[in-house]
N, C-alpha and C positions, 0 to 999 in steps of 0.2 A: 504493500500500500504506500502509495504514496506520501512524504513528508506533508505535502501542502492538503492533503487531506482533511483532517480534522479541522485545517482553518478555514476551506472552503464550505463544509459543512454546516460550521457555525454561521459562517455568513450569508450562507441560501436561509437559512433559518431564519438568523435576523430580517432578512430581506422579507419571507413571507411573514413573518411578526408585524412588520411593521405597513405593510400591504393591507394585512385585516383590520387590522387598530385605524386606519386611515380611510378604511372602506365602512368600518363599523361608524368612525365620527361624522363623515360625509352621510349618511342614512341617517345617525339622529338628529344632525342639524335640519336637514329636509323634513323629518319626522317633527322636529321642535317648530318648523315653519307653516306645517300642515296644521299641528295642534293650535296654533296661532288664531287660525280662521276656522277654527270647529264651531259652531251653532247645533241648534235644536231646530231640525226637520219640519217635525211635526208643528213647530210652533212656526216656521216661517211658511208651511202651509197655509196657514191659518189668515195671514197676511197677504200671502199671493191671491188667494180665493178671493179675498174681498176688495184687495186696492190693485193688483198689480194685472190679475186675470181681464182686464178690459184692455189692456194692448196685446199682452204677449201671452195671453191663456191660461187657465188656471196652473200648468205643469211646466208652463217656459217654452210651448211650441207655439209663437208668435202663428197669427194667419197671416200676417201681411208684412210683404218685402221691407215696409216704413217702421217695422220693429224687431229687432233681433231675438233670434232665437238665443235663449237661458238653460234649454235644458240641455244636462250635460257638462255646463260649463263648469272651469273648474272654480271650486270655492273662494281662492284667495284672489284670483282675476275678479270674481266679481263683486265680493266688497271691496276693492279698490276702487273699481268703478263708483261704487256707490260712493265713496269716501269722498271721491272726486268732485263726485257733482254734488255734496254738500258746499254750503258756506262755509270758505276758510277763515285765520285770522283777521285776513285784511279785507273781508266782506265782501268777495270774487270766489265762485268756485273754481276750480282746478279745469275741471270739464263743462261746458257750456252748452245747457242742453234749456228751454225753454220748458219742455215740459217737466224732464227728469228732476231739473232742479227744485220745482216747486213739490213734486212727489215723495222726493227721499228728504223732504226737509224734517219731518216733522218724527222718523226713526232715530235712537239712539245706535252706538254700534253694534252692541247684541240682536237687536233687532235687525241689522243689518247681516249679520253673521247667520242669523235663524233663515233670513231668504236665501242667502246665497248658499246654505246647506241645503235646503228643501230641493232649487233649483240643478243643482249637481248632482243628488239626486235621483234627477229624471231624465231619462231617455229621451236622447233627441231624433227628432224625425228625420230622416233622412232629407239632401237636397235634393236641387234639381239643373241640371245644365241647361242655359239659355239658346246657346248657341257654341254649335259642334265643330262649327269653320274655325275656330280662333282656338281648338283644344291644344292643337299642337303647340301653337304659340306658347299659350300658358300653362302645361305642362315642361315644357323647356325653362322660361320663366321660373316656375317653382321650387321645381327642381336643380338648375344651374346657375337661375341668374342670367349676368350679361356680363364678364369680365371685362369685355370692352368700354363698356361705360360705369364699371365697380358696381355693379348690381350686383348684392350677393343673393344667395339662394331662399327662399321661403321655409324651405326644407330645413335650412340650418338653425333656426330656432322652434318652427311651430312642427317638424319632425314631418316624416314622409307620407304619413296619412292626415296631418294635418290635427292630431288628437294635443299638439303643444307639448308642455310641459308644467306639470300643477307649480301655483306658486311665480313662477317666473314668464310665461310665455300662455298667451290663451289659445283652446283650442277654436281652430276655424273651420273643421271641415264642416260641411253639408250645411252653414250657411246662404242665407239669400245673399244671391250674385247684387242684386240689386244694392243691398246694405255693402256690404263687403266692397265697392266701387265708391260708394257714396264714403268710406272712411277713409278709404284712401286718398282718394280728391281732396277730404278735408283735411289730412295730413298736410298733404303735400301744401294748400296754402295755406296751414298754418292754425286754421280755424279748429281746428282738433289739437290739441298740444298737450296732453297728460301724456306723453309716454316719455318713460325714464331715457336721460340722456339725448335727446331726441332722435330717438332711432328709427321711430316710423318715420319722424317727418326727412330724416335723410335719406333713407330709400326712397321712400316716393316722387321727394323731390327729382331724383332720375328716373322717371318711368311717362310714359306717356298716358296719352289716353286710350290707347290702343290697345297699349301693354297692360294698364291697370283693368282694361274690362276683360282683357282675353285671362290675367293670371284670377280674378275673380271669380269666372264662369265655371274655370277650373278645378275650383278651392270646392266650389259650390257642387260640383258632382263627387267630391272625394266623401268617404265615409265608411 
């Protein structure tokens, strides 16, 4: 056997040691971040039924393209949202919504947490593709992006079925193509502006209008 043996053995060791201990901390931090945005279901049932089920349905599957679908969504996406379009310190919400803001004014955060557990949930209905001519487009789009003009990929954060990631990125697939065009557009000038860092609004601001309805259409049949 060799002399370097015993030292290399110790070191595969240390090496997986510290592989688990570092895979274990990254799952409880996730795990600490999930618990963050835990609510009570049943109770933000109770609240969707009666204030919320007049746009987007009692379960979060909106009828109509002018309201996003909720169900499904993940939790801690959409009490941010919500957070958003309260009144901040400086008597501006964050996100600027005409109706929303008068809606979510009058929940505290638990209340806010109980909807967006009830809403997550619930199973979302599947989309639908508007138009088949432009899949190509924006399956390319999604998927790769446009190096040439630093588009990155869709895929890179909201993942390849488009299910996101809880906590950090919301899920889009089977959204209305209609909604999903309209956010983007607002990104890009500006009149949308909650997203950390401004990361939507610098994608967008490279992408067309060609490009934004074709990678939307796209999103919109993923599921």
């Amino acid at each position: 056997m060799s002399r370097f043996a015993p030292l290399l053995k110790t070191s595969l060791l240390s090496a997986l040691t510290f592989l688990l201990l570092a895979g274990t901390a990254v799952h409880a931090n996730e795990s600490d971040k999930a618990a963050a945005y835990s609510g009570d279901p049943a109770k933000g049932k109770e609240i969707a039924a009666t204030v919320c089920a007049a746009c987007h349905n009692p379960d979060g599957n909106s009828a109509t393209p002018a309201n996003p679908k909720l169900a499904g969504q993940h939790a801690g996406y959409l009490f941010k949202q919500m957070k958003n379009f309260k009144t901040g310190p400086d008597g501006k919400p964050e996100r600027v919504n005409a109706i929303m803001n008068g809606m979510i004014a009058p929940y505290d955060e638990n209340q806010m947490k109980d909807l967006a557990a009830w809403f997550a949930s619930q199973k979302q209905v599947g989309g639908e593709v508007k138009d088949r001519s432009v899949l190509e487009l924006g399956q390319k789009l999604y998927r790769a992006g446009d190096a040439s003009k630093g588009l990155p990929a869709c895929a890179g954060c909201h993942g390849p079925a488009g299910k996101g990631i809880p906590v950090q990125y919301p899920r889009i697939a089977g959204q209305y193509q209609e909604y999903l065009e309209a956010q983007l557009k607002a990104f890009r000038s500006g009149e949308r502006a909650n997203d950390p860092n401004k990361m939507m609004r610098m994608i967008a601001i490279k992408m067309t209008d060609a490009e934004i309805r074709a990678v939307a259409d796209y999103i919109a049949g993923l599921y």
